[in-house]
Each structure stands twice: as C-alpha cells, then as structure tokens.
N, C-alpha and C positions, 0 to 999 in steps of 0.2 A: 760373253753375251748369254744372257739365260744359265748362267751357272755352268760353260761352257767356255773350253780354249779354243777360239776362232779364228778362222784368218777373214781378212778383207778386202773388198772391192769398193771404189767406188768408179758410176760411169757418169762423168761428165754432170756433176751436181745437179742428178738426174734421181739416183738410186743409188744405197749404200747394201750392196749384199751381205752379208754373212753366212762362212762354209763351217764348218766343222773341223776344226784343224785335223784329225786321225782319219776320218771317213767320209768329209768332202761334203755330208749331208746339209744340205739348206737348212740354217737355222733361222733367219730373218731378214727380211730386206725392212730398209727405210726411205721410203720415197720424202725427198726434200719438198717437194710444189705441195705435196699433202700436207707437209709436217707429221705421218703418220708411220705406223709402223706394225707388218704381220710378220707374227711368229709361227713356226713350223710347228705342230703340236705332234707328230707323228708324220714320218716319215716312211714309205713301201714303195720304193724302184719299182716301176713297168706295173703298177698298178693304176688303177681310173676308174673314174666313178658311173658307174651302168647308166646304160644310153635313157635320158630321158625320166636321168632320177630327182632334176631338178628344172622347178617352175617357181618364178619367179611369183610373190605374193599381188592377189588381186590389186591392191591398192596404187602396182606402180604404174607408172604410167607408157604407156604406147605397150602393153601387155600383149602378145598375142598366144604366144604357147608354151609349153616345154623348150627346154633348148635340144635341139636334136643331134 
C-alpha cells in the first residue's frame, strides 16, 4: 500500500486497516459503506493537534464553535 509492505486487518466489512509491516505505523484505512479511503501522510506517536486549532468552516451546518 502506498509503496509500502503492510500487513492487514479487516473488521467485520466495516474497515480495512493498513499497519506498516516493520513499525506497525498506520498507513491507511478503507472504510467499505464509504467506498473511500485515508492515507497517513506523516505519522508522530503521542503527538495532537493544539487545543482549539480547529474550526470548522462557516458554511457548514449546525456550526457552533471550535472543537474544544
């Protein structure tokens, strides 16, 4: 996957994970019901994205804030 030796999961033709076969690292999942699929573009253990650094755009609907 992605130019990548992986292993695989799938749960219950739910979601098809993809690990990193050496370092276990998330490469991809593919949700079935979507027919879609997100790739890991970088990967940082015990990292997260600062409190409040994301708001969702005007336009969507039942908007109210930041996510806290």
């Amino acid at each position: 996957m992605n130019g990548r030796l992986c292993l695989l999961w799938t749960k219950q033709d739910f979601v098809d994970y993809y690990a990193d076969a050496e370092s276990c690292a998330p490469v991809s999942w593919y949700f079935h019901n979507m027919r879609t699929r997100f790739d890991t573009i970088d990967w940082a253990p015990g990292d997260a994205a600062p409190q409040g650094s994301f708001a969702p755009p005007a336009y969507c609907l039942g908007r109210t804030s930041a996510v806290a």
